[in-house]
Each structure stands twice: as structure tokens, then as C-alpha cells.
Biopython code that builds the backbone (N, CA, C, O; Angstrom):
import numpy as np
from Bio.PDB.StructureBuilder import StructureBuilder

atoms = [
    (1, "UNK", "N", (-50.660, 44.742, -71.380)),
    (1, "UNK", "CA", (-49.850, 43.645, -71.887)),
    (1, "UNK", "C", (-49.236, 44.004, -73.244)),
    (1, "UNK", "O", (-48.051, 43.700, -73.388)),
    (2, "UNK", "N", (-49.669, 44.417, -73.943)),
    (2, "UNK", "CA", (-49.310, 44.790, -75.439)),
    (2, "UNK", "C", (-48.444, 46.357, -75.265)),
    (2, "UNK", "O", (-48.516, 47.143, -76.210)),
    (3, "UNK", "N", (-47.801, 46.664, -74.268)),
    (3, "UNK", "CA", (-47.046, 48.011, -73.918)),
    (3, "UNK", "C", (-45.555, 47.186, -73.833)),
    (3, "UNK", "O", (-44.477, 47.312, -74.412)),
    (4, "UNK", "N", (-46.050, 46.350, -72.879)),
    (4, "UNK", "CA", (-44.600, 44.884, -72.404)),
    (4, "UNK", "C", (-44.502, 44.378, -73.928)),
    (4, "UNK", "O", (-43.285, 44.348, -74.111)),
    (5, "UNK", "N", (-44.927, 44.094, -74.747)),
    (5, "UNK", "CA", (-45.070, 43.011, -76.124)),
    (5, "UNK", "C", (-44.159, 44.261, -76.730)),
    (5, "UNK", "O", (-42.952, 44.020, -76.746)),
    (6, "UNK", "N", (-44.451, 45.202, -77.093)),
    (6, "UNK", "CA", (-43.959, 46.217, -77.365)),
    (6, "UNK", "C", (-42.283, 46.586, -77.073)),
    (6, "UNK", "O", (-41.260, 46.428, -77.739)),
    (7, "UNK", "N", (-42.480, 46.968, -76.174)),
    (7, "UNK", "CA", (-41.034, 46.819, -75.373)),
    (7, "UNK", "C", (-39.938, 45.937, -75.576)),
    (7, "UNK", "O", (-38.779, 46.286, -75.803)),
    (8, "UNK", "N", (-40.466, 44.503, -75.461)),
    (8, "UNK", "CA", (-39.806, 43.212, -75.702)),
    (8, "UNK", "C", (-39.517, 43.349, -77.443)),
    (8, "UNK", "O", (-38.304, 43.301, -77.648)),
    (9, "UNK", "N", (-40.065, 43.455, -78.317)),
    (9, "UNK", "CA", (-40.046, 43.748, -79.397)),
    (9, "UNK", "C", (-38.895, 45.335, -80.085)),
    (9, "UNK", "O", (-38.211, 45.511, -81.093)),
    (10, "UNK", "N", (-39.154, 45.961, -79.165)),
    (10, "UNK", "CA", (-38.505, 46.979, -79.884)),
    (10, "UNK", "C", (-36.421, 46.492, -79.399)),
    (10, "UNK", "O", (-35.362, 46.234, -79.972)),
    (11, "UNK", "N", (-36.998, 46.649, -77.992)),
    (11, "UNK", "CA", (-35.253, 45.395, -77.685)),
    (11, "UNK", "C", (-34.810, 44.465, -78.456)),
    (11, "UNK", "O", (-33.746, 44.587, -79.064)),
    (12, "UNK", "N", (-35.638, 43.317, -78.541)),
    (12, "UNK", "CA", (-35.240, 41.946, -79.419)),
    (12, "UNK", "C", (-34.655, 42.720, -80.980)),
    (12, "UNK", "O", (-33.568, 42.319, -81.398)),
    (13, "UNK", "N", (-35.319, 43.688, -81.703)),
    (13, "UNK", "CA", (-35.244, 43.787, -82.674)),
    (13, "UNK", "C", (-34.097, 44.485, -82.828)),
    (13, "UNK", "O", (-33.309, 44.150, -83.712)),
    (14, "UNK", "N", (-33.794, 45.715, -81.870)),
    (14, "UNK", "CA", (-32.662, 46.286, -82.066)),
    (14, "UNK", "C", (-31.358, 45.426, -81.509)),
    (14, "UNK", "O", (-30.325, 46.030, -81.797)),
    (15, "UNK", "N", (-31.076, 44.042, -80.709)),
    (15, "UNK", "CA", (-30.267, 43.571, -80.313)),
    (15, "UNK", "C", (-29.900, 42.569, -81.654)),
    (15, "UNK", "O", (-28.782, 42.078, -81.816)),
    (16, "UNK", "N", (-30.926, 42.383, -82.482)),
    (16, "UNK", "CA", (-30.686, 41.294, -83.204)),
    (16, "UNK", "C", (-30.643, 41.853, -84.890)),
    (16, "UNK", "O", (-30.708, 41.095, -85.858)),
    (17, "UNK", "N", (-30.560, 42.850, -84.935)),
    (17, "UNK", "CA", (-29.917, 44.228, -85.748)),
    (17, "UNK", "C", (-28.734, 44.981, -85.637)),
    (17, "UNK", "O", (-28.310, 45.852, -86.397)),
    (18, "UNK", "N", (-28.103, 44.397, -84.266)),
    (18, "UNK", "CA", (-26.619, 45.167, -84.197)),
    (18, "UNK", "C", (-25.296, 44.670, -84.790)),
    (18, "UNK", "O", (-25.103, 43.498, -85.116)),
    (19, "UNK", "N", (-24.344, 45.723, -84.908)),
    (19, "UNK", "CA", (-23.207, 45.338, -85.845)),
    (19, "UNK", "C", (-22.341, 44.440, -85.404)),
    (19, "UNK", "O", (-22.979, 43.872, -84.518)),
    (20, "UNK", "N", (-21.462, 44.027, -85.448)),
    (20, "UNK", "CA", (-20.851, 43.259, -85.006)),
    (20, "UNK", "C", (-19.518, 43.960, -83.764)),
    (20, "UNK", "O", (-18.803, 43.436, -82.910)),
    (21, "UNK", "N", (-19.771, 45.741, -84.399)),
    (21, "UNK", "CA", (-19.250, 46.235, -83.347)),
    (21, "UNK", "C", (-20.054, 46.451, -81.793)),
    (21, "UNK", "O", (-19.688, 46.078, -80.678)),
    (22, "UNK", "N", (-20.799, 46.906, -82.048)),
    (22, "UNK", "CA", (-22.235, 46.841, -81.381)),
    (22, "UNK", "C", (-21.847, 45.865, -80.401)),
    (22, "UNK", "O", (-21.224, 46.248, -79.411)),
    (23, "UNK", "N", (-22.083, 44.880, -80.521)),
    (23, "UNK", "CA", (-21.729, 43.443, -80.291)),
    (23, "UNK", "C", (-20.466, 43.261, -79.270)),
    (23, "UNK", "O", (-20.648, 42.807, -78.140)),
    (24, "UNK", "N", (-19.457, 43.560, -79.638)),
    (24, "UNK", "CA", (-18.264, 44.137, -78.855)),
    (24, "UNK", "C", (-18.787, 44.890, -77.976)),
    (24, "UNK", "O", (-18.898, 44.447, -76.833)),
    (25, "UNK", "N", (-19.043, 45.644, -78.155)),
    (25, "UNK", "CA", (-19.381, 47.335, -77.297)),
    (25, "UNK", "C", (-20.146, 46.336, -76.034)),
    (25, "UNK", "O", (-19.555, 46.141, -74.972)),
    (26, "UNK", "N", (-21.051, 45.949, -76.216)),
    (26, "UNK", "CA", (-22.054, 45.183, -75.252)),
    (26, "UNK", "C", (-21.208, 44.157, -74.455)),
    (26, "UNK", "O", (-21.180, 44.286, -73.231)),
    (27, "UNK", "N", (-20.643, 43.335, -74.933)),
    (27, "UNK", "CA", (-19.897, 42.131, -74.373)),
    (27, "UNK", "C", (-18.795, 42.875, -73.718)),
    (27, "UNK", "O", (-18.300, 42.004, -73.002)),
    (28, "UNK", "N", (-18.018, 44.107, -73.505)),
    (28, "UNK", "CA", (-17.268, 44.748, -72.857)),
    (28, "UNK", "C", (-17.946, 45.482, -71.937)),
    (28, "UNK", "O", (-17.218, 45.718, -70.974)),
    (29, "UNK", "N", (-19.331, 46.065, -71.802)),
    (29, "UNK", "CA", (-20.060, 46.165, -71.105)),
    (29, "UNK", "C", (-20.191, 45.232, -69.956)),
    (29, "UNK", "O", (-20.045, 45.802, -68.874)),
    (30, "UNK", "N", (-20.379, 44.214, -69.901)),
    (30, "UNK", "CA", (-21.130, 43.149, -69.955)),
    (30, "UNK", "C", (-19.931, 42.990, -68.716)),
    (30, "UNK", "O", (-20.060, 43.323, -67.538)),
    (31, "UNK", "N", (-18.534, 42.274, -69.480)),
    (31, "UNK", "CA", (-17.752, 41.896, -68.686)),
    (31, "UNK", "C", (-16.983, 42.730, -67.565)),
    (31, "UNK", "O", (-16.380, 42.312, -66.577)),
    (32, "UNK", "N", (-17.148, 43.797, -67.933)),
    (32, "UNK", "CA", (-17.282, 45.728, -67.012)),
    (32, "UNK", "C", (-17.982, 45.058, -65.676)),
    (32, "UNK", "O", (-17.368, 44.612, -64.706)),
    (33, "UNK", "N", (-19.135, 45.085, -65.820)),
    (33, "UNK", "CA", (-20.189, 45.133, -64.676)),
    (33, "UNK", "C", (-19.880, 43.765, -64.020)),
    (33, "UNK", "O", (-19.962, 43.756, -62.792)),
    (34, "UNK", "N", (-19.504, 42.491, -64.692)),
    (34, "UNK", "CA", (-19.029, 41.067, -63.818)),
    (34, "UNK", "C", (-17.845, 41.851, -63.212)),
    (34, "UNK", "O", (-17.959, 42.254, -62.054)),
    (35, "UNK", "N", (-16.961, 42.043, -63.759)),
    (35, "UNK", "CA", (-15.820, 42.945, -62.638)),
    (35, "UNK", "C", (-16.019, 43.251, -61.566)),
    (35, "UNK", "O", (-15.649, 42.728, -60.515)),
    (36, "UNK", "N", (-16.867, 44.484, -61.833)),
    (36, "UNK", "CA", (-16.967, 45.561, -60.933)),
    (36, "UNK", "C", (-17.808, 44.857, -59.773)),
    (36, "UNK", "O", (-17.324, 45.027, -58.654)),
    (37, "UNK", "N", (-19.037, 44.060, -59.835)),
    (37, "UNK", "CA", (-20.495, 43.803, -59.017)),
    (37, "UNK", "C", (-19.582, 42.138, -58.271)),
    (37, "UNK", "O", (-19.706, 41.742, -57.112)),
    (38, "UNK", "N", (-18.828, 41.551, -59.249)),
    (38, "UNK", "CA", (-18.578, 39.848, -58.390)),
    (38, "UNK", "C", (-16.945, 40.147, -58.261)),
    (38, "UNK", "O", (-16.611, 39.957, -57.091)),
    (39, "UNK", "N", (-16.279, 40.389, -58.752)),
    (39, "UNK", "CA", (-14.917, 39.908, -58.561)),
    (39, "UNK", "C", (-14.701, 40.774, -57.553)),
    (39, "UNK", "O", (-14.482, 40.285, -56.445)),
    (40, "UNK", "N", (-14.713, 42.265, -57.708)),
    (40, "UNK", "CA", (-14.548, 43.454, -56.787)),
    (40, "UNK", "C", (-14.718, 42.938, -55.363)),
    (40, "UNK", "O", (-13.789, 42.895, -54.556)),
    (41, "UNK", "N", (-16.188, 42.482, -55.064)),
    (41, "UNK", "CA", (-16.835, 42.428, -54.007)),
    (41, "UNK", "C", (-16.628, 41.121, -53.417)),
    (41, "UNK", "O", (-17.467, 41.023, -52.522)),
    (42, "UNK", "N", (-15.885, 40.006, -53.478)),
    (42, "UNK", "CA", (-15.099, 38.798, -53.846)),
    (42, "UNK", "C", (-14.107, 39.127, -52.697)),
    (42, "UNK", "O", (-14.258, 38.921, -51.493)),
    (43, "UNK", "N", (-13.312, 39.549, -53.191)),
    (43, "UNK", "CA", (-11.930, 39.754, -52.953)),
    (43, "UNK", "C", (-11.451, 41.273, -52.228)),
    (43, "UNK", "O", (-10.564, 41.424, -51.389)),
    (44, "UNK", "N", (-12.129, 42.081, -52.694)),
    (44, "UNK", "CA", (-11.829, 43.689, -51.802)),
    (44, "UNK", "C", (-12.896, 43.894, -50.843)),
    (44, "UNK", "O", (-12.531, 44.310, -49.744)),
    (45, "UNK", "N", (-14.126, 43.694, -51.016)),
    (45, "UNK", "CA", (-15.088, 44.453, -50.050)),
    (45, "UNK", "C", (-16.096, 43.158, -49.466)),
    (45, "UNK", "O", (-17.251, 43.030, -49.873)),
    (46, "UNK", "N", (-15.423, 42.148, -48.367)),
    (46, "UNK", "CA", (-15.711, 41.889, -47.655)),
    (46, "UNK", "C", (-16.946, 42.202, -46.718)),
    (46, "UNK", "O", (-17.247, 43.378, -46.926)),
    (47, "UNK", "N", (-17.806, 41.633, -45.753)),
    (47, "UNK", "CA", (-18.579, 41.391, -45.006)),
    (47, "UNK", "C", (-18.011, 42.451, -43.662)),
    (47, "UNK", "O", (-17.122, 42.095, -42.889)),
    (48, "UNK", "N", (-18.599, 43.563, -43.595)),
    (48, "UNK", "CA", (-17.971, 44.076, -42.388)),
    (48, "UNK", "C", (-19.061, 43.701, -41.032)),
    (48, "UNK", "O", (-18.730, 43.771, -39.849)),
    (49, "UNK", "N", (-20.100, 43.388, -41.427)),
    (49, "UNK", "CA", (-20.742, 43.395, -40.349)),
    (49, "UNK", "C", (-21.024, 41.457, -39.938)),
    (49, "UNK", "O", (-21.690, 40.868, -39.087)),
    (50, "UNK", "N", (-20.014, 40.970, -41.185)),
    (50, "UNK", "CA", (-20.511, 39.558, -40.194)),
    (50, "UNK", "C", (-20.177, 38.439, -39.276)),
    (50, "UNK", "O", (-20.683, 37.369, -38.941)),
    (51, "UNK", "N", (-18.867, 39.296, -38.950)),
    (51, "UNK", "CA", (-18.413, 38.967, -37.332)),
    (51, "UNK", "C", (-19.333, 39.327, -36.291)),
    (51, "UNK", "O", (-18.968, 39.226, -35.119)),
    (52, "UNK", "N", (-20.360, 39.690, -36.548)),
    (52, "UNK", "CA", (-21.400, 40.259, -35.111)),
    (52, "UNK", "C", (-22.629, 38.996, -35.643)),
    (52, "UNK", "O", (-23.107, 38.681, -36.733)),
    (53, "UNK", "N", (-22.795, 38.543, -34.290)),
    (53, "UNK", "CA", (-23.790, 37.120, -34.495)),
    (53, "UNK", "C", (-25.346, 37.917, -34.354)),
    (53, "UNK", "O", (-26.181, 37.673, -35.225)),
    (54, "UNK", "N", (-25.711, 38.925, -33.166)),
    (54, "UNK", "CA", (-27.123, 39.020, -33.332)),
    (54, "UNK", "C", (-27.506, 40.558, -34.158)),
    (54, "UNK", "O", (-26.637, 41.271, -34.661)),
    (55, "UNK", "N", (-28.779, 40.829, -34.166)),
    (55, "UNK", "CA", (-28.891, 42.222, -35.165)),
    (55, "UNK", "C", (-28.132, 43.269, -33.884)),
    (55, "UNK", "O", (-27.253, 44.023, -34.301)),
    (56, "UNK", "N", (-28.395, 43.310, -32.646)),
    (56, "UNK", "CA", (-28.058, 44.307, -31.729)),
    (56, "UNK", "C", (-26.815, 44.668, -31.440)),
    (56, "UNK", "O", (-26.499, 45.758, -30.962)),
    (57, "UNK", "N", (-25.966, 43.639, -31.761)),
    (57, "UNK", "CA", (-24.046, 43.787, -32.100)),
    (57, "UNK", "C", (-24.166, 44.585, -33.261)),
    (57, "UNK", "O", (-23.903, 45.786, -33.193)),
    (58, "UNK", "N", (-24.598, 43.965, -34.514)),
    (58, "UNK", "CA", (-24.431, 45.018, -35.478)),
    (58, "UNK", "C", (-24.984, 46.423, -35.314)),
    (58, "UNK", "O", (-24.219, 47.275, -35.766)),
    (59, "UNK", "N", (-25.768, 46.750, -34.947)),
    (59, "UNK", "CA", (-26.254, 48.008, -34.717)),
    (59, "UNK", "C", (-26.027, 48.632, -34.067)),
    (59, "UNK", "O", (-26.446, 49.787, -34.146)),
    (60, "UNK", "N", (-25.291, 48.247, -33.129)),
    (60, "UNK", "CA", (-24.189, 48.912, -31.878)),
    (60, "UNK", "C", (-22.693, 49.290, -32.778)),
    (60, "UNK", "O", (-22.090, 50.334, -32.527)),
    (61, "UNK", "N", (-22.241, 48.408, -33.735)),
    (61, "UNK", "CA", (-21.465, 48.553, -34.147)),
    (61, "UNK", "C", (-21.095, 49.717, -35.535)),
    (61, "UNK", "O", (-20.009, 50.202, -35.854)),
    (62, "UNK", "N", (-22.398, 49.894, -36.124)),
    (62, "UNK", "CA", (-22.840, 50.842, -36.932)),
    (62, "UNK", "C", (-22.900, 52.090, -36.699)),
    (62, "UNK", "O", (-22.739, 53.014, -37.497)),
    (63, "UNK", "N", (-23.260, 52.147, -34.994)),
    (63, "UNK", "CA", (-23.385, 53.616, -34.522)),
    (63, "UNK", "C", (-22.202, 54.262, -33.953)),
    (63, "UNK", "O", (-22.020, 55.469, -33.797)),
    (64, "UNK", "N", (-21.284, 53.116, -33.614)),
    (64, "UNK", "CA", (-19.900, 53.299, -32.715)),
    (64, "UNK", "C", (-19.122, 53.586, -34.672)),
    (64, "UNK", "O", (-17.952, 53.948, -34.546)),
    (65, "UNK", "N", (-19.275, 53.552, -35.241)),
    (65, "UNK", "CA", (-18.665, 53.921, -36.911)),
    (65, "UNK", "C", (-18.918, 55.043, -36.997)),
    (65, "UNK", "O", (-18.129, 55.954, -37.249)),
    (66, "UNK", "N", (-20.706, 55.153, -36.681)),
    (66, "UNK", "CA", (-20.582, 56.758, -37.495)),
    (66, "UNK", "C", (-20.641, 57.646, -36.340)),
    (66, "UNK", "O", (-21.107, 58.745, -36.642)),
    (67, "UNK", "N", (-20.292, 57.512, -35.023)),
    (67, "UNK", "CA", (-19.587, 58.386, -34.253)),
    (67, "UNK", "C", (-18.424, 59.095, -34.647)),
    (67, "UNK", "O", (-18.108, 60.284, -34.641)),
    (68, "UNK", "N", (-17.927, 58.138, -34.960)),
    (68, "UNK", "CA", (-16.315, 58.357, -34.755)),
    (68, "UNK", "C", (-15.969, 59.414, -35.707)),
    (68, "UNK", "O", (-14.806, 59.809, -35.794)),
]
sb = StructureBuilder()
sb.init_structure("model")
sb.init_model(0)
sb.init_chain("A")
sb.init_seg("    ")
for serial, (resi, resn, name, xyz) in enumerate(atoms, 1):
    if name == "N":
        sb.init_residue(resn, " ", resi, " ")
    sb.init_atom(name, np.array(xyz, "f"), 0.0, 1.0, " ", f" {name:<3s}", serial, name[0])
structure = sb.get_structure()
């Protein structure tokens, strides 16, 4: 427990010690990865497998892919 206390501590301290560029740097980070992980996957990369209702459509359909 005191390894985790540790940990939590050495984070908290260095997040609440950073510059105000720092700060930037992170929050552009931050809004990077909402991009990339929700909007991306939103709008470009769709559900390919969930037009198939039982697991055995999809898995028929997986293998007829990587045939090809």
C-alpha cells in the first residue's frame, strides 16, 4: 500500500508543480487522444461486424476477409 501512496504522491506533486506551459503541453495531449480514440471512431471507423446478428455470421465473415 505505501508503494501506491508513493506513486500517487510523486504524480500529484509533479502535476501540481507544472508550468503553465506544462499545462498546455498536457491539455493538447489530452485533446490529441479525445480526437483520435472518440471523434475518429464516431464518424470514420464504424462497426464492421454489426450487421451480422449471431457470433457464427460474424465468424464466417472474418474468415471470408482474411481469405481474400
Amino acid at each position: 500500500m505505501e508503494t501506491l501512496k508513493r506513486i500517487w504522491l510523486f504524480y500529484y506533486e509533479g502535476f501540481s508543480s507544472m508550468t503553465s506551459m506544462g499545462r498546455a503541453l498536457w491539455v493538447l495531449i489530452i485533446v490529441k487522444l479525445f480526437v483520435m480514440f472518440v471523434v475518429l471512431r464516431v464518424f470514420f471507423f464504424k462497426p464492421a461486424l454489426a450487421k451480422y446478428d449471431t457470433p457464427e455470421a460474424k465468424s464466417q465473415a472474418v474468415i471470408e476477409n482474411l481469405v481474400k
